[in-house]
N, CA, C and O atoms as a GROMACS GRO file, in nm:
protein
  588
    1UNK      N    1   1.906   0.411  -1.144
    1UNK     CA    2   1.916   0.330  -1.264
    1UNK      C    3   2.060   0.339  -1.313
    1UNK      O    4   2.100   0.455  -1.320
    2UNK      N    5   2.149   0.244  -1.349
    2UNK     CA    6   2.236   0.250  -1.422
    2UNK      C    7   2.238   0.348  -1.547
    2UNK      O    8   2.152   0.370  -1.633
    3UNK      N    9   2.391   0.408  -1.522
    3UNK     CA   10   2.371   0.566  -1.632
    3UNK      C   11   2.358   0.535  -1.755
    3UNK      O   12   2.304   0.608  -1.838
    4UNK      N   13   2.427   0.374  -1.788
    4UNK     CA   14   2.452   0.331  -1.954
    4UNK      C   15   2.298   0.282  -2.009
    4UNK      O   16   2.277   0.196  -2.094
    5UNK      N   17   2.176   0.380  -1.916
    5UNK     CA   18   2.050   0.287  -1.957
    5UNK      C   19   1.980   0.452  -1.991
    5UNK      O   20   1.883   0.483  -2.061
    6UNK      N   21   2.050   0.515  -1.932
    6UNK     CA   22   1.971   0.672  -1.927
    6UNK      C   23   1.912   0.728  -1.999
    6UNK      O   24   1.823   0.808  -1.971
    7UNK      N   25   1.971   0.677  -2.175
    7UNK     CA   26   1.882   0.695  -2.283
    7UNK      C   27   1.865   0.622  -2.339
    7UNK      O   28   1.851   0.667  -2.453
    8UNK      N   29   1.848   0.455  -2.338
    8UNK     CA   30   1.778   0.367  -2.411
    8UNK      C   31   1.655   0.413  -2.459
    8UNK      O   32   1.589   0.509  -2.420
    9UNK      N   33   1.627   0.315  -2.565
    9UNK     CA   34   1.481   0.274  -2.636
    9UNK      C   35   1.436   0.187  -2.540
    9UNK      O   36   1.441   0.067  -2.568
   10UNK      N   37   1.402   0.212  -2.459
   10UNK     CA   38   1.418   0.012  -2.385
   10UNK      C   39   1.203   0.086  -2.326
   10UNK      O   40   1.138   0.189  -2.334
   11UNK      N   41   1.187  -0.052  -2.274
   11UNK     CA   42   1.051  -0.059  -2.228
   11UNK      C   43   1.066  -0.003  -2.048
   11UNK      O   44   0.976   0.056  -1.987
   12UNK      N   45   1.172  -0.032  -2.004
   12UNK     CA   46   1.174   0.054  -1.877
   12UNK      C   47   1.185   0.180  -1.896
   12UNK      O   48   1.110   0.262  -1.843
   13UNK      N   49   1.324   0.224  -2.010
   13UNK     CA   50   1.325   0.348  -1.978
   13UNK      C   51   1.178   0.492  -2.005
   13UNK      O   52   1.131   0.595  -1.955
   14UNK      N   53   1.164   0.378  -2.140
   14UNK     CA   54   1.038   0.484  -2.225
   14UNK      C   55   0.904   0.431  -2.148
   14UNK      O   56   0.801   0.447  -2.213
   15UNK      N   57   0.889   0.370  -2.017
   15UNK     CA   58   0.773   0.321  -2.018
   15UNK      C   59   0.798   0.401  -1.810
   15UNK      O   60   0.804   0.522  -1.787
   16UNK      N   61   0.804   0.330  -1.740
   16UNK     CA   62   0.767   0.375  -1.607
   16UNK      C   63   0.915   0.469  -1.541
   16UNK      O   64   0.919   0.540  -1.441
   17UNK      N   65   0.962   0.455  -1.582
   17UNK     CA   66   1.116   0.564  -1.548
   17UNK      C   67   1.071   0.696  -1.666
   17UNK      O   68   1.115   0.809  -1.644
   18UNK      N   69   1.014   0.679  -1.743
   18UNK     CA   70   0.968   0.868  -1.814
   18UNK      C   71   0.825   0.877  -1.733
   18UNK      O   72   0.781   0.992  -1.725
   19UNK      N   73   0.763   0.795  -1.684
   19UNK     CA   74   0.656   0.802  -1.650
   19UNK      C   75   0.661   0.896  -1.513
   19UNK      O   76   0.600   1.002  -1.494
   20UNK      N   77   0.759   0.820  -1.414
   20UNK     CA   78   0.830   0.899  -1.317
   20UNK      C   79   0.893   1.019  -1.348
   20UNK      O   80   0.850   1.106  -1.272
   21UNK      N   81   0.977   1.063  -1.424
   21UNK     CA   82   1.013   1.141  -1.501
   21UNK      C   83   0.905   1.264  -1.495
   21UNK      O   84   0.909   1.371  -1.435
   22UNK      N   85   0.835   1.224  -1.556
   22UNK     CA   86   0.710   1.332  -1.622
   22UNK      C   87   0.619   1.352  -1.502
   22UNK      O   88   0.605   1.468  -1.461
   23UNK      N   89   0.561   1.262  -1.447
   23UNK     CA   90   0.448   1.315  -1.348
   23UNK      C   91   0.560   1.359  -1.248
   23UNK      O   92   0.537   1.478  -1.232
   24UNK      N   93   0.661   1.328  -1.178
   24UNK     CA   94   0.707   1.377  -1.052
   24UNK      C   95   0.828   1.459  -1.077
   24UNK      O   96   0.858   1.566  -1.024
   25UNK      N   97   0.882   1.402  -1.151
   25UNK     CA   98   0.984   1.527  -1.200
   25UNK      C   99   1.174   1.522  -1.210
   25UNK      O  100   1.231   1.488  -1.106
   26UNK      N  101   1.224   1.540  -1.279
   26UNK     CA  102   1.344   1.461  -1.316
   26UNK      C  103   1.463   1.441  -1.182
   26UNK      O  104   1.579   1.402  -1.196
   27UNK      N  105   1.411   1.470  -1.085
   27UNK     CA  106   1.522   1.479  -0.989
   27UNK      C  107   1.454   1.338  -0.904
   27UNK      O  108   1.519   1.300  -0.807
   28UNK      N  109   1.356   1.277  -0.930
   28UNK     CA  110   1.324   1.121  -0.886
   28UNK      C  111   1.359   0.998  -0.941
   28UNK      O  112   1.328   0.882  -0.918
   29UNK      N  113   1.437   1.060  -1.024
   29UNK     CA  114   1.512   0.964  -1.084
   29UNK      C  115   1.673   1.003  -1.077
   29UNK      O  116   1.721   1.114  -1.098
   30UNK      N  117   1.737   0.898  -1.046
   30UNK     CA  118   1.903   0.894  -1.024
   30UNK      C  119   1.930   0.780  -1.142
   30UNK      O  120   1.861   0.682  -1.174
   31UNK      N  121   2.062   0.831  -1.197
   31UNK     CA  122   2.122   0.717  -1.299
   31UNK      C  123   2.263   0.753  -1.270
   31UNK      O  124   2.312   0.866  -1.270
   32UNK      N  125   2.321   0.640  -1.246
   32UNK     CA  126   2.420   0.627  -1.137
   32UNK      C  127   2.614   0.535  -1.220
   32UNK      O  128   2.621   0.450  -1.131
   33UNK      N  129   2.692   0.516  -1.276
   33UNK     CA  130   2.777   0.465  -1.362
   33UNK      C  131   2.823   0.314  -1.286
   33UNK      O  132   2.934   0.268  -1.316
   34UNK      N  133   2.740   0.245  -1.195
   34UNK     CA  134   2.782   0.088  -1.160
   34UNK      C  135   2.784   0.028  -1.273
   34UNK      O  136   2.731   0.057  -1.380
   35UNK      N  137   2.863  -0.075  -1.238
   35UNK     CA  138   2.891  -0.185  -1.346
   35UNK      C  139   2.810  -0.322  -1.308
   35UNK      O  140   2.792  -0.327  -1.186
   36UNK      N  141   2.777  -0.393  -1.352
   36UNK     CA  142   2.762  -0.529  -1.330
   36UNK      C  143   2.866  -0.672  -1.378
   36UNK      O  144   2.912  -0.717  -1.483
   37UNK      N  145   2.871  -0.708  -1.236
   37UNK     CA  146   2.912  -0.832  -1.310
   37UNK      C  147   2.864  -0.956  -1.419
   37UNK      O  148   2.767  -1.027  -1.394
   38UNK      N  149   2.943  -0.970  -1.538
   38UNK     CA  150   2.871  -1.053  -1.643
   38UNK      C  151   2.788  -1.180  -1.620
   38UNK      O  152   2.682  -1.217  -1.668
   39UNK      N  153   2.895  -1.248  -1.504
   39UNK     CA  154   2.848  -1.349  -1.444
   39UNK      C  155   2.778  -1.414  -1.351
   39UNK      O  156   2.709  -1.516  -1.352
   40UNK      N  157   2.810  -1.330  -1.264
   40UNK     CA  158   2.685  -1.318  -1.112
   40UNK      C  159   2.542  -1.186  -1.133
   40UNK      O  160   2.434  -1.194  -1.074
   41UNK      N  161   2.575  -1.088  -1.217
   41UNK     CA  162   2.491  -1.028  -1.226
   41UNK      C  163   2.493  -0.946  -1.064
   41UNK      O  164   2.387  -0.929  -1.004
   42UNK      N  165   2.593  -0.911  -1.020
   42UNK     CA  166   2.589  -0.867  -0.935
   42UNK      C  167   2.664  -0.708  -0.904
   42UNK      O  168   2.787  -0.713  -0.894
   43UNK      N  169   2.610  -0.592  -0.891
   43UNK     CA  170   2.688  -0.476  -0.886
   43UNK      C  171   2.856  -0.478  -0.849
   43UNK      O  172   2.902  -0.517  -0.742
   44UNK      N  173   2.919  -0.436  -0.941
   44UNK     CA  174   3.087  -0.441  -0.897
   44UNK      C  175   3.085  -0.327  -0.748
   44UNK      O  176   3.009  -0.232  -0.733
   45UNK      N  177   3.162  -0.361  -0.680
   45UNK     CA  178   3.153  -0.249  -0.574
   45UNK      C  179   3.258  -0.150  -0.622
   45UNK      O  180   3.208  -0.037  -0.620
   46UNK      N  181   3.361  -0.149  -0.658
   46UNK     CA  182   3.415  -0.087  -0.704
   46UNK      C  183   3.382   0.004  -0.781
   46UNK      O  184   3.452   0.105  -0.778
   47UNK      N  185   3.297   0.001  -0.850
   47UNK     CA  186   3.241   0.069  -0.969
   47UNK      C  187   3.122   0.142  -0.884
   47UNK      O  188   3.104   0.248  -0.943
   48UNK      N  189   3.063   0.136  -0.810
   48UNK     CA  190   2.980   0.181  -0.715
   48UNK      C  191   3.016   0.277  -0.610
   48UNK      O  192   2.944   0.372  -0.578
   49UNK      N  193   3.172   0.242  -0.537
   49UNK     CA  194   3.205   0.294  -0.425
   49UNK      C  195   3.196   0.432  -0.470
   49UNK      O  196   3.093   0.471  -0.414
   50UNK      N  197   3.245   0.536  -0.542
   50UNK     CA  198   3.301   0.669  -0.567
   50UNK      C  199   3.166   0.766  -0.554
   50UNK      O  200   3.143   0.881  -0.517
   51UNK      N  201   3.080   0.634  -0.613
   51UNK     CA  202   2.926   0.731  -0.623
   51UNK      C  203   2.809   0.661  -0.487
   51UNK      O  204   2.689   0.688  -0.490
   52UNK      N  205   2.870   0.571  -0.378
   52UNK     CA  206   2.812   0.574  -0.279
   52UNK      C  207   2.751   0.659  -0.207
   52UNK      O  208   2.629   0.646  -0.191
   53UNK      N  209   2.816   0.758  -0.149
   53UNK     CA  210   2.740   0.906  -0.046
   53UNK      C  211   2.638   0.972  -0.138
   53UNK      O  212   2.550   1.042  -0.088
   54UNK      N  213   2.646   0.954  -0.266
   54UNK     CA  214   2.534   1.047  -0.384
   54UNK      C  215   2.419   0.961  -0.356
   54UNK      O  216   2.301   0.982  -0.330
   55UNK      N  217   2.484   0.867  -0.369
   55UNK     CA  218   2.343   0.740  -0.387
   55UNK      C  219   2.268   0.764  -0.243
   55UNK      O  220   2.147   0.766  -0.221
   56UNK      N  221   2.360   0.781  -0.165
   56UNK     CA  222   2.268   0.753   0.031
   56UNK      C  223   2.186   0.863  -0.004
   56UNK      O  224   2.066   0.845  -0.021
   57UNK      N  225   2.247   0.995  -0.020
   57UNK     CA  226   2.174   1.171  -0.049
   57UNK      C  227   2.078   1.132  -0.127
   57UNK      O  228   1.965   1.142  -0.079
   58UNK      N  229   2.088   1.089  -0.237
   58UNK     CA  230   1.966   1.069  -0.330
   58UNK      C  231   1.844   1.011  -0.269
   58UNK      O  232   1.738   1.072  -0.273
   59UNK      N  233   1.859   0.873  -0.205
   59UNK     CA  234   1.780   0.794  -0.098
   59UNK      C  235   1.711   0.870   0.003
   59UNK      O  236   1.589   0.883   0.014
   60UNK      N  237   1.792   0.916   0.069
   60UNK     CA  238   1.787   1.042   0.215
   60UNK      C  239   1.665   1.088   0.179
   60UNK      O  240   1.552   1.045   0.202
   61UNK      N  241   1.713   1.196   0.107
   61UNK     CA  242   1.640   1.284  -0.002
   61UNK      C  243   1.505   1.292   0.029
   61UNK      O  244   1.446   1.366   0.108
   62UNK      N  245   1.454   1.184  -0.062
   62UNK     CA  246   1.320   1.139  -0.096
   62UNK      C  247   1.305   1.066   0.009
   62UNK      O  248   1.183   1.059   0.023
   63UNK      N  249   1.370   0.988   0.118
   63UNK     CA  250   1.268   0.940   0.198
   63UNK      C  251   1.212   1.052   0.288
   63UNK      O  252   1.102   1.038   0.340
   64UNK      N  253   1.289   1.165   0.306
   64UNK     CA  254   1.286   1.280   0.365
   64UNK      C  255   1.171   1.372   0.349
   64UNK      O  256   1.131   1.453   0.434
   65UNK      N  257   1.122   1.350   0.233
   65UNK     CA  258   0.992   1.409   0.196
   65UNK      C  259   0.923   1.314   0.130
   65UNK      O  260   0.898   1.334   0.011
   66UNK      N  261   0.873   1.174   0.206
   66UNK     CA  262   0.751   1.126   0.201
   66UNK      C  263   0.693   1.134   0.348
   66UNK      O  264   0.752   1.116   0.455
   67UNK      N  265   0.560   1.168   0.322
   67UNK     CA  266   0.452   1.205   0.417
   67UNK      C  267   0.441   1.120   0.565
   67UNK      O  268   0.394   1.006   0.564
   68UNK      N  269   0.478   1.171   0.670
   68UNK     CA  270   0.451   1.053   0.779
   68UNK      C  271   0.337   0.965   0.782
   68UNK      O  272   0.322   0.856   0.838
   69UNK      N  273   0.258   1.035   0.710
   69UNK     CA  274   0.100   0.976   0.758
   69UNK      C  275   0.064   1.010   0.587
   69UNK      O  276   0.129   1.097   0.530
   70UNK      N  277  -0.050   0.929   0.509
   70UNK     CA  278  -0.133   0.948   0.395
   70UNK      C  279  -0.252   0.978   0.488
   70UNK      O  280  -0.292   0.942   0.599
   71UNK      N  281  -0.317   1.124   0.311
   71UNK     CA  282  -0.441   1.147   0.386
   71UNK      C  283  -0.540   1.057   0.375
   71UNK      O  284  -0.510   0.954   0.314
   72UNK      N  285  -0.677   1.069   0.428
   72UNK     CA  286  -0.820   1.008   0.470
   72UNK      C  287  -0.837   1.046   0.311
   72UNK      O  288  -0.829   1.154   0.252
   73UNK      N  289  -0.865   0.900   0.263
   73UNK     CA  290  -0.946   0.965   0.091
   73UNK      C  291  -1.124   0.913   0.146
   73UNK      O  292  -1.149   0.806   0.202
   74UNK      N  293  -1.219   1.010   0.113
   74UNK     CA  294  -1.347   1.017   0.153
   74UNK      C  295  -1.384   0.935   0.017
   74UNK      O  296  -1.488   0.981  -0.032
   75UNK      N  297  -1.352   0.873  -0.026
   75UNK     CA  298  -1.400   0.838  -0.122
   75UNK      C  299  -1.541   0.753  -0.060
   75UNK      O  300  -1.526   0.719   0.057
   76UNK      N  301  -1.659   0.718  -0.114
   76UNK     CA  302  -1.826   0.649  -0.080
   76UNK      C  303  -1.776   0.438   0.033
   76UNK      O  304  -1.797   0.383   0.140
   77UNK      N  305  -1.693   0.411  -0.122
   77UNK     CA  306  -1.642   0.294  -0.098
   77UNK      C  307  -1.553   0.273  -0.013
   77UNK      O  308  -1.566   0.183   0.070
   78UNK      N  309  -1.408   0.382  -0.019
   78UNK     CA  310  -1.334   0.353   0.102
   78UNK      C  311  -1.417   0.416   0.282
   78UNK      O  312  -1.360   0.410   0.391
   79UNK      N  313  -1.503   0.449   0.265
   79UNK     CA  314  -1.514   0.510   0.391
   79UNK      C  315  -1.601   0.362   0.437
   79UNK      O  316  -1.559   0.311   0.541
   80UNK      N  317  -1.713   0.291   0.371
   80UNK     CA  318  -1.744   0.214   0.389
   80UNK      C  319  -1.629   0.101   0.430
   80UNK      O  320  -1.646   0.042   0.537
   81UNK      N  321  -1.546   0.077   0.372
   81UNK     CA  322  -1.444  -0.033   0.407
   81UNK      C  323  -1.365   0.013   0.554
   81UNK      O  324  -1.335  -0.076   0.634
   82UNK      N  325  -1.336   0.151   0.582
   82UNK     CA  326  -1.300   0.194   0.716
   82UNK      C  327  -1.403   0.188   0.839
   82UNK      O  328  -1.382   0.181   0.960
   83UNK      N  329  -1.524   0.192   0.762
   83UNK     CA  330  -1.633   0.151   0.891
   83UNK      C  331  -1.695   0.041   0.928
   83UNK      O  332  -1.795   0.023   0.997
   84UNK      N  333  -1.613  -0.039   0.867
   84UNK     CA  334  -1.645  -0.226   0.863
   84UNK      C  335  -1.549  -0.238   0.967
   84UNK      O  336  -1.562  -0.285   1.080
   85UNK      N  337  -1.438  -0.180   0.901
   85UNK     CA  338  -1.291  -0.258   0.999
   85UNK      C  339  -1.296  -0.178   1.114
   85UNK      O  340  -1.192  -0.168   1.178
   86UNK      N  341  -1.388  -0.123   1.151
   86UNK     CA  342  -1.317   0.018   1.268
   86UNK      C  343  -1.419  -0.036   1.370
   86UNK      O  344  -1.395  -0.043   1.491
   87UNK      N  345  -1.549  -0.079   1.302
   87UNK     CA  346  -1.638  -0.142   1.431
   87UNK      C  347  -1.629  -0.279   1.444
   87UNK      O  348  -1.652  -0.322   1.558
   88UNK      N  349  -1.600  -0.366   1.351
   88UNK     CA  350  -1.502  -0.480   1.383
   88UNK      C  351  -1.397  -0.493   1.480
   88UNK      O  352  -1.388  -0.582   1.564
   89UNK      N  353  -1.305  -0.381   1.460
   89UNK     CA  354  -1.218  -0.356   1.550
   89UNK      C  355  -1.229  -0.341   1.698
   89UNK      O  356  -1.179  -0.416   1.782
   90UNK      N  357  -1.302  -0.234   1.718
   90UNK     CA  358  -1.386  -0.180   1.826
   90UNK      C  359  -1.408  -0.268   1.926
   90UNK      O  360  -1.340  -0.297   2.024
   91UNK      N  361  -1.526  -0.312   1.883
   91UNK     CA  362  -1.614  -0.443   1.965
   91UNK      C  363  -1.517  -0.564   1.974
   91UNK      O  364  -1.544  -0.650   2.057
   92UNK      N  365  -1.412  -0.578   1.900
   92UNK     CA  366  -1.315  -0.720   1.945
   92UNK      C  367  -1.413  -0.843   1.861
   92UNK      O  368  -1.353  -0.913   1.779
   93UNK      N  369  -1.510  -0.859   1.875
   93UNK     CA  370  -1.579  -0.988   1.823
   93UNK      C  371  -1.707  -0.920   1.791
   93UNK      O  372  -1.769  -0.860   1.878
   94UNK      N  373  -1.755  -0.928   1.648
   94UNK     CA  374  -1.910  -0.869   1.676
   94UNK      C  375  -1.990  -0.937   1.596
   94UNK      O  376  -1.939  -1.006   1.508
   95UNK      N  377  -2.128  -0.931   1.610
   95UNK     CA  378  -2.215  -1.047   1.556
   95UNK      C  379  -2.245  -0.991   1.440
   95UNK      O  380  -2.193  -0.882   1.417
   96UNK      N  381  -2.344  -1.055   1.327
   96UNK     CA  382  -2.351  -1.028   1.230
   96UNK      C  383  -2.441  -0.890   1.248
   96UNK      O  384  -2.415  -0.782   1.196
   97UNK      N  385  -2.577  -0.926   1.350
   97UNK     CA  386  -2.679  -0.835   1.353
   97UNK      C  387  -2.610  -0.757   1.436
   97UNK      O  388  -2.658  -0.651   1.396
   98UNK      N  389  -2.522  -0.720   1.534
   98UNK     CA  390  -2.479  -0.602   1.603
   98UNK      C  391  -2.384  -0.529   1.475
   98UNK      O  392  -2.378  -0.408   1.491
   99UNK      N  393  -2.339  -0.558   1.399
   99UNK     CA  394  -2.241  -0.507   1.304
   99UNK      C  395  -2.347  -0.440   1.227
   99UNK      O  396  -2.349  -0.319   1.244
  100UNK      N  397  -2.448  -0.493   1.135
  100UNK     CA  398  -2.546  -0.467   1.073
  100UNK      C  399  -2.603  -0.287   1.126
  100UNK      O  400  -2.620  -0.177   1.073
  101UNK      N  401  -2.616  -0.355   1.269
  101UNK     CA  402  -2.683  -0.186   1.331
  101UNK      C  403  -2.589  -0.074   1.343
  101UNK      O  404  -2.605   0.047   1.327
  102UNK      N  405  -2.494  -0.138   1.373
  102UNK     CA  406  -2.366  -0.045   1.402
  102UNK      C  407  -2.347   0.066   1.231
  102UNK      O  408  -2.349   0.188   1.210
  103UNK      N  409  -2.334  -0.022   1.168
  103UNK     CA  410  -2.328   0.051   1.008
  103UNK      C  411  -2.435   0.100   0.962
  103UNK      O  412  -2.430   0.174   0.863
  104UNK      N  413  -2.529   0.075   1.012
  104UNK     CA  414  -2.711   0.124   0.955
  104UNK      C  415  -2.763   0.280   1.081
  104UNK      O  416  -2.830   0.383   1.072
  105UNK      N  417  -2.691   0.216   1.174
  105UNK     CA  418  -2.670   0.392   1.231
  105UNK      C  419  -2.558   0.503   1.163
  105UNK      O  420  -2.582   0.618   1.126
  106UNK      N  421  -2.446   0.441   1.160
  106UNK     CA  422  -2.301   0.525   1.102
  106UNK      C  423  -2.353   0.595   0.986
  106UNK      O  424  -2.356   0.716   0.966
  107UNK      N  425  -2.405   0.474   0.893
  107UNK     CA  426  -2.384   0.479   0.751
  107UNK      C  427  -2.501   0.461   0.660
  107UNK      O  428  -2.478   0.411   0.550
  108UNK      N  429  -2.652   0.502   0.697
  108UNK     CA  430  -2.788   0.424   0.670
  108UNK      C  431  -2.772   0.409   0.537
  108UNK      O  432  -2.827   0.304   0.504
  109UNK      N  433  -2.710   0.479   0.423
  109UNK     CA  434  -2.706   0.493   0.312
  109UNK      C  435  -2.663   0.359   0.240
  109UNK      O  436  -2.693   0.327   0.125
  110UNK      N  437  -2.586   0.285   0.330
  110UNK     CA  438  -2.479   0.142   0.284
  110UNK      C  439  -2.605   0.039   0.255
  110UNK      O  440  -2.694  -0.010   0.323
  111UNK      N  441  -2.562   0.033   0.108
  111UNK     CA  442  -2.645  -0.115   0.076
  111UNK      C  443  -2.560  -0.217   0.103
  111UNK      O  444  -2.442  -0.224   0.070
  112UNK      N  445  -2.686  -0.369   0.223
  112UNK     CA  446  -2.624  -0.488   0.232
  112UNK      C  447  -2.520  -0.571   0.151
  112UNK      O  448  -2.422  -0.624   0.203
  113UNK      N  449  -2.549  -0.578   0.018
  113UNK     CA  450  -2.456  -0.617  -0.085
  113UNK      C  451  -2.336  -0.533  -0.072
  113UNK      O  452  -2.238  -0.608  -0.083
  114UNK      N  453  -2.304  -0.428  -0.056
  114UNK     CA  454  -2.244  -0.339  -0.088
  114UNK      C  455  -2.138  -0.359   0.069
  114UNK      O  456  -2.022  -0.318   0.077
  115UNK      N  457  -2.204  -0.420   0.165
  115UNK     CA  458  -2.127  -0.426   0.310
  115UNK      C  459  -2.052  -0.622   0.283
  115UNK      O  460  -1.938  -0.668   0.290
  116UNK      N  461  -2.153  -0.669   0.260
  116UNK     CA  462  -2.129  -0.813   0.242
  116UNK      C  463  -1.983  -0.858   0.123
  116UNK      O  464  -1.910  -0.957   0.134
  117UNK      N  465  -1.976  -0.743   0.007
  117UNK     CA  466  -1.878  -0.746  -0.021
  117UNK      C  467  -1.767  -0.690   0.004
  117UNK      O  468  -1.660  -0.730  -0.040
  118UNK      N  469  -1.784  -0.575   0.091
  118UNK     CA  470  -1.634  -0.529   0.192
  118UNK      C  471  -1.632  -0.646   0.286
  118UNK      O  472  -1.516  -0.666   0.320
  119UNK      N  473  -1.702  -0.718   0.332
  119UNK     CA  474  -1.682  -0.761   0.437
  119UNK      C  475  -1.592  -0.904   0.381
  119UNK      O  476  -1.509  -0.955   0.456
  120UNK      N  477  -1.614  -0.955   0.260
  120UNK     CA  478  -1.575  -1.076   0.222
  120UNK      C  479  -1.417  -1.022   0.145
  120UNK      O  480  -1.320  -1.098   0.134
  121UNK      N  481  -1.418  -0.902   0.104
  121UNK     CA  482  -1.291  -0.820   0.062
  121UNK      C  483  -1.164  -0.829   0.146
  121UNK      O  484  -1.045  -0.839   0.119
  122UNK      N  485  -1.256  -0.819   0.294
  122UNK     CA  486  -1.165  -0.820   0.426
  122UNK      C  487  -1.114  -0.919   0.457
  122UNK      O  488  -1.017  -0.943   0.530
  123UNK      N  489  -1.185  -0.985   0.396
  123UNK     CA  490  -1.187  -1.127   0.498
  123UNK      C  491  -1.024  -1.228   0.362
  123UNK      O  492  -0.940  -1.314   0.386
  124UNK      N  493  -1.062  -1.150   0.239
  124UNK     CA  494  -1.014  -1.253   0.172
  124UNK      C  495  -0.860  -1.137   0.180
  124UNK      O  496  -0.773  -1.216   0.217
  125UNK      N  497  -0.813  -1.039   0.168
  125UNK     CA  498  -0.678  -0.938   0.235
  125UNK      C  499  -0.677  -0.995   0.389
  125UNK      O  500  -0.660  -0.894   0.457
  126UNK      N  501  -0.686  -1.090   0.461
  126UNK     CA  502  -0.701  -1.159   0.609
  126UNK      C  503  -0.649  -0.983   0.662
  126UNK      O  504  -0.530  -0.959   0.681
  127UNK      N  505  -0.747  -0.884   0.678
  127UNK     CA  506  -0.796  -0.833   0.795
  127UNK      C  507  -0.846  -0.869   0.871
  127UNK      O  508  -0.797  -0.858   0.984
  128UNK      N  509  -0.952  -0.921   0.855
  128UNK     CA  510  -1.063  -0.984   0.938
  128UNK      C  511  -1.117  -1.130   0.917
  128UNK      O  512  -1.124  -1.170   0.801
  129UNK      N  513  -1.160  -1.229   1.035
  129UNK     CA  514  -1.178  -1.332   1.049
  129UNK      C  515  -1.338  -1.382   1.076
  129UNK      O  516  -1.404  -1.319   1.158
  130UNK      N  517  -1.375  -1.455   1.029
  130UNK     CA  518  -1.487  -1.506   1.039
  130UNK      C  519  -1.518  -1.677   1.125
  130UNK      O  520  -1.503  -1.790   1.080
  131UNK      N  521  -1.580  -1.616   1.307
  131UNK     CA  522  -1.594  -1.756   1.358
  131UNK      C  523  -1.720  -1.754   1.395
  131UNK      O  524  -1.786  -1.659   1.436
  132UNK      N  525  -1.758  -1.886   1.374
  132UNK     CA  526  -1.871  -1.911   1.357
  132UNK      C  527  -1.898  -2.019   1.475
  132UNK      O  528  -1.828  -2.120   1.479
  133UNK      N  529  -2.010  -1.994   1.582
  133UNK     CA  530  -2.057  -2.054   1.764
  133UNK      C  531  -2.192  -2.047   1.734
  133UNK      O  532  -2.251  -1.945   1.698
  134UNK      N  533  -2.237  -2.149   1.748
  134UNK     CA  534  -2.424  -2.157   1.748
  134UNK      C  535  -2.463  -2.128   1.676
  134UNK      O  536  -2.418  -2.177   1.573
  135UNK      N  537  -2.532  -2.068   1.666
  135UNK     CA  538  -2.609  -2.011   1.546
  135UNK      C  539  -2.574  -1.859   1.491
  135UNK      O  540  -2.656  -1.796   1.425
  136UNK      N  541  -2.477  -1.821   1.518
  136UNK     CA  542  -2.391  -1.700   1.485
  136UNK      C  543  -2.269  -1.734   1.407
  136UNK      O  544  -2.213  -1.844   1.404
  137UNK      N  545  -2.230  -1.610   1.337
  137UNK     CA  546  -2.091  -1.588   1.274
  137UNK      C  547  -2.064  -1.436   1.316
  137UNK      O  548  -2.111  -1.327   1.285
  138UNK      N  549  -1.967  -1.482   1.401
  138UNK     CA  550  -1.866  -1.348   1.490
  138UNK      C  551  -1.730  -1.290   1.407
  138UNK      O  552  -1.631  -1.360   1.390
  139UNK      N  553  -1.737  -1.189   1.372
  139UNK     CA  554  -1.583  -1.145   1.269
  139UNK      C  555  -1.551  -1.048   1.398
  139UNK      O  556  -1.606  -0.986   1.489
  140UNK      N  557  -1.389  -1.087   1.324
  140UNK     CA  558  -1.332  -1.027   1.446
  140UNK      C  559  -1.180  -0.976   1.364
  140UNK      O  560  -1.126  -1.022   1.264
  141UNK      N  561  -1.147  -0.887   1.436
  141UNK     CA  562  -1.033  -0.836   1.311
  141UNK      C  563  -0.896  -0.876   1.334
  141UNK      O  564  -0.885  -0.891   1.456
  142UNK      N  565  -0.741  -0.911   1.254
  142UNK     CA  566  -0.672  -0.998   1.299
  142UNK      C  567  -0.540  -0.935   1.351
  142UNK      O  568  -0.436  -0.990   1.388
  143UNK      N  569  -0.571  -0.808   1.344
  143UNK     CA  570  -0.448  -0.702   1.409
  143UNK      C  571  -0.494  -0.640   1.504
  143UNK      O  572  -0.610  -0.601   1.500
  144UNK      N  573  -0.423  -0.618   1.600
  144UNK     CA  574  -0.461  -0.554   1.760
  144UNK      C  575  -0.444  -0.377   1.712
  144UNK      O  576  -0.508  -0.318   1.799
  145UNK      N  577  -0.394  -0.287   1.627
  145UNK     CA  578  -0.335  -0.242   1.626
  145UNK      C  579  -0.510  -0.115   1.591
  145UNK      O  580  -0.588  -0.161   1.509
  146UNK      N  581  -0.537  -0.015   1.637
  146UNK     CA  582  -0.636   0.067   1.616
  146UNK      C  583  -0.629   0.126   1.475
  146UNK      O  584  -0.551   0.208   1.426
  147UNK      N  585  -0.717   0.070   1.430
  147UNK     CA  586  -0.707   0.128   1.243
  147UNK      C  587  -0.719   0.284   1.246
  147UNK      O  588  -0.716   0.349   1.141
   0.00000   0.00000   0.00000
């Protein structure tokens, strides 16, 4: 953040920059002495250059200790939404009633409503695709990539 903002009244500073501040802790935040230009609104470089290598370290830093991987949250709902997309995935194309069994073995506990709206959740975030041959509707998921 620009340093001439570091202690405003302002709605950024007192609102999601203390917020950051407070839950994670004052070293996640950098306030830095760039200038802006009046007219382009564009950082002077000049005014930037001296405190460049702080700024990369600062960056470094924190990308340095975010997590390669987030954990598995077990949460009821997300595990249901991972076992839609995972046997979707799986099978490449699967029918309504092979999907149905697939989750009623995994998961007997999953109410239909409760699958029908992950499944339309998916469909509307285009994870997953819905084609429809004869008298079937085949979903099929739209990334090759193993969830």
């Amino acid at each position: 953040m620009q340093e001439r903002f570091a202690n405003d009244e302002s709605f950024i500073r007192l609102g999601p920059i203390e917020n950051i501040i407070q839950n994670q802790g004052r070293d996640f935040v950098g306030f830095y002495p760039w200038r802006v230009n009046d007219v382009s609104y564009r950082i002077s470089v000049r005014s930037i250059s001296p405190h460049y290598q702080a700024v990369v370290e600062f960056i470094n830093n924190h990308l340095d200790r975010v997590p390669a991987s987030s954990p598995f949250h077990r949460t009821k709902e997300l595990i249901l939404f991972f076992l839609i997309y995972w046997i979707i995935n799986i099978l490449v194309a699967v029918s309504s009633s092979v999907r149905k069994d697939c989750i009623s073995t995994l998961l007997p506990e999953a109410h239909p409503d409760d699958i029908s709206n992950k499944l339309y959740s998916l469909m509307i975030a285009k994870w997953i695709k819905k084609y429809s041959y004869s008298h079937k509707d085949y979903y099929y998921a739209l990334f090759d990539n193993d969830p």
